[in-house]
FIBAVEX-164642 format. One line per 10 residues: for each residue x, y, z of C-alpha. Coordinates in steps of 0.25 Angstrom, whole numbers, plus 5000, padded with zeros to 4 digits. Layout:
REM FIBAVEX-164642
X/Y/Z ~ ...
REM end
This chain:
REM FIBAVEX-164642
5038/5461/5504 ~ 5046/5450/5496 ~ 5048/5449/5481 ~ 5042/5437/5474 ~ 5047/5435/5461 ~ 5042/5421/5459 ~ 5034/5412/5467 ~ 5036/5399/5469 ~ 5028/5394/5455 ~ 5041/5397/5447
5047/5384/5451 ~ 5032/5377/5446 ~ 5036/5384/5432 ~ 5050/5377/5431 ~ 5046/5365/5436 ~ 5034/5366/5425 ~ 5045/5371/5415 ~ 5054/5359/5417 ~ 5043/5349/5415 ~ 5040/5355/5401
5054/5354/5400 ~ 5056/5340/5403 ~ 5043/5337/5396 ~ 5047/5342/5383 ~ 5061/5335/5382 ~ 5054/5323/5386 ~ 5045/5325/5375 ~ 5057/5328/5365 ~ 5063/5316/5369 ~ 5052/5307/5368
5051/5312/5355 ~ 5064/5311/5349 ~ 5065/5296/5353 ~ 5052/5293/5348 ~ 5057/5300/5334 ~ 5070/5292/5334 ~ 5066/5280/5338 ~ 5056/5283/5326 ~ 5067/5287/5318 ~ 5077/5274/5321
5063/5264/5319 ~ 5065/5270/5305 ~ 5081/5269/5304 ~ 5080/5254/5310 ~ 5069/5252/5298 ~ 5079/5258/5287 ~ 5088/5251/5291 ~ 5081/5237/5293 ~ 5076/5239/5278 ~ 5092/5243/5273
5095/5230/5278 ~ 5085/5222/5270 ~ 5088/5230/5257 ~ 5097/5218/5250 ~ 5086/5209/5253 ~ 5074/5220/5247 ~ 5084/5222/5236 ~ 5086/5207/5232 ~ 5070/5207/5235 ~ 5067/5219/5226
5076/5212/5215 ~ 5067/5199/5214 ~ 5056/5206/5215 ~ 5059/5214/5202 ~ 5064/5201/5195 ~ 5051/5195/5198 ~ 5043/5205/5193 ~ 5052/5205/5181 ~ 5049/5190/5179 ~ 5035/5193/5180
5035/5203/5169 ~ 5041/5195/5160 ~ 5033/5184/5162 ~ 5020/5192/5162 ~ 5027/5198/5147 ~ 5027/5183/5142 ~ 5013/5180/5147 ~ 5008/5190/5141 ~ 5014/5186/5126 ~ 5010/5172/5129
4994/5178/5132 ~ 4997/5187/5118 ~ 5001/5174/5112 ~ 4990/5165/5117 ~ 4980/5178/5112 ~ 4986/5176/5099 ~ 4984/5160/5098 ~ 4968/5163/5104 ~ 4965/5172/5093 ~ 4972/5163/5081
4964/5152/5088 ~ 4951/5160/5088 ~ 4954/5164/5074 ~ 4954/5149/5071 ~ 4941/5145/5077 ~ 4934/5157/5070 ~ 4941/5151/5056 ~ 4938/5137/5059 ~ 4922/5141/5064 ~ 4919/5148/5053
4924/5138/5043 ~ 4917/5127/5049 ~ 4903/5134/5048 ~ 4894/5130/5036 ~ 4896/5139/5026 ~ 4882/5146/5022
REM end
């Protein structure tokens, strides 16, 4: 009688071994370059933007002197609507006066 120690399914489990193997780096692989073509989408970003930022600066500064402008202007509207108030009631005032001296006098 011969000895078996293995039949001949061993080679069936390397080949099977292998391919999870295989399998798995390739998965690893495909993973890591979709993370850094991810990760360089983002870098290319960063850097597009970095080299815009004079223009955003000079941008951001106009934008603040506008709105500076607008404040002050919006300041002195608002005196010349006080004022105009002022000149509604006096004239109000003045018609009032003027009505009741005009009325006949009972």
């Amino acid at each position: 009688m011969r000895l078996v120690l293995s039949s001949g399914g061993a080679r069936r489990g390397w080949i099977v071994w292998c391919a999870l193997v295989v399998a798995a780096a390739g998965g690893t692989a495909a993973a890591s370059q979709l993370w850094w073509t991810d990760r360089l989408h983002t870098l290319e970003h960063r850097a597009a933007a970095a080299g815009d930022l004079p223009a955003l600066r000079h941008s951001l500064e106009q934008t603040r002197l506008k709105l500076q402008m607008a404040d002050a202007r919006s300041h002195e509207l608002e005196q010349q609507i006080e004022s105009l108030n002022d000149r509604l009631r006096e004239s109000q005032e003045e018609l009032a006066f003027f009505r009741k001296a005009r009325e006949p006098r009972r």
